[in-house]
C-alpha positions in Angstrom: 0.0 0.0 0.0 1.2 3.5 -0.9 2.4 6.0 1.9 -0.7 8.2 1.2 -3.4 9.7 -1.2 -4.8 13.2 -1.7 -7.7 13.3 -3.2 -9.5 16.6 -4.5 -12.8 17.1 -6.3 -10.6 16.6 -9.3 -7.6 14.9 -8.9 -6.4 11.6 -6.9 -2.6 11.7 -6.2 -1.2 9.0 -4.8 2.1 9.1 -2.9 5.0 6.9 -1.9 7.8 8.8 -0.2 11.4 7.2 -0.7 13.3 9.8 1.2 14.9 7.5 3.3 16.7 6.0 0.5 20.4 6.9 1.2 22.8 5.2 -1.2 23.8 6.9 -4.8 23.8 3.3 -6.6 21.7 3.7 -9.6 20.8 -0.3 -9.2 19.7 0.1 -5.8 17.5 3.4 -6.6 16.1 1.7 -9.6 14.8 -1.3 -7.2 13.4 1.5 -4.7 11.6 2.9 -7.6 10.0 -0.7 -8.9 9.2 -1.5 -5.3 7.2 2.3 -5.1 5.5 1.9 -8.4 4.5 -1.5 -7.1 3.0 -0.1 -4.1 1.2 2.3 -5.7 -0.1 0.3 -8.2 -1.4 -2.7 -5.4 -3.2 0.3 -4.0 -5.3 1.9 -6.8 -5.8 -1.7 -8.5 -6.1 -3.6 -5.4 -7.8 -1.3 -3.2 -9.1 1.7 -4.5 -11.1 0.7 -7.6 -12.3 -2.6 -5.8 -13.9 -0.5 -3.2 -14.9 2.0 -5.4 -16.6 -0.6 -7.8 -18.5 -2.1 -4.8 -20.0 1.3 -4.4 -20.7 1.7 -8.0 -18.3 4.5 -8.7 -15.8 4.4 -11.3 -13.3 5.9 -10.2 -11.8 6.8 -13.5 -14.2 8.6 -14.9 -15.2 10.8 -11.7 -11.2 11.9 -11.2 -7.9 11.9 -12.9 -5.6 10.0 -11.0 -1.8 9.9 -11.0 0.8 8.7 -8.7 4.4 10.0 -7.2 7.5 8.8 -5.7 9.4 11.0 -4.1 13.2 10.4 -3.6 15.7 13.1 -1.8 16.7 15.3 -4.7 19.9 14.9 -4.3 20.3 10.9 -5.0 18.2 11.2 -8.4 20.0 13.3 -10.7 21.9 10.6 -12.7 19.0 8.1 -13.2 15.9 10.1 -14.9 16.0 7.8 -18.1 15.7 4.4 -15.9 12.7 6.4 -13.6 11.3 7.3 -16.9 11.9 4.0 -18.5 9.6 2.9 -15.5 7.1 5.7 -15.4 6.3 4.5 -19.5 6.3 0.7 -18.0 3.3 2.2 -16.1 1.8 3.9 -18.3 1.4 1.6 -21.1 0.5 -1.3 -18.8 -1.5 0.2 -16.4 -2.9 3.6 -17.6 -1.7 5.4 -14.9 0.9 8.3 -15.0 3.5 8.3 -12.5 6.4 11.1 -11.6 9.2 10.5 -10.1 9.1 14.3 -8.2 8.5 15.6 -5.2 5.7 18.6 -6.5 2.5 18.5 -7.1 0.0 21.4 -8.2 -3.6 20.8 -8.1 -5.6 22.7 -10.6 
């Protein structure tokens, strides 16, 4: 399960912080970032919609919904092609976009 969700009357972000991550290995942040994007994914496909389908609400159509991890800055300057390599992964498999940043603005 992700770390947390905000959810607005438009938008449903949800969240899994990696800021404890402390080594510069690209290997080792690229596993923190698989292990994030699976987390997030267990929660909107194995918790979210399923609730929300129970209730008769598609979630999908009522909000747009996107997911971040959010590593220290510092550690993720050298590895943006394998966290976008991963961020596509997710997209074309689970039509969902994820960021690998640590902002979000809400319109």
């Amino acid at each position: 399960m992700c770390d947390c969700a905000l959810l607005t009357v438009n938008e449903l972000s949800l969240i899994e912080f990696k800021t404890n991550v402390k080594t510069q290995s690209d290997e080792t942040l690229e596993q923190r970032c698989r292990e994030a994007s699976d987390q997030i994914l267990h929660t909107i496909n194995g918790i979210v919609r399923p609730k929300c389908n129970q209730m008769h609400i598609d979630i999908d159509k009522k909000v747009d919904i996107d997911a971040y991890i959010v590593f220290d800055n510092e550690l993720v300057t050298g590895v943006q092609t394998i966290f976008q390599a991963i961020a596509m992964e997710v997209l074309e498999k689970n039509k969902l976009l994820l960021y690998v940043d640590n902002e979000k603005i809400f319109t």
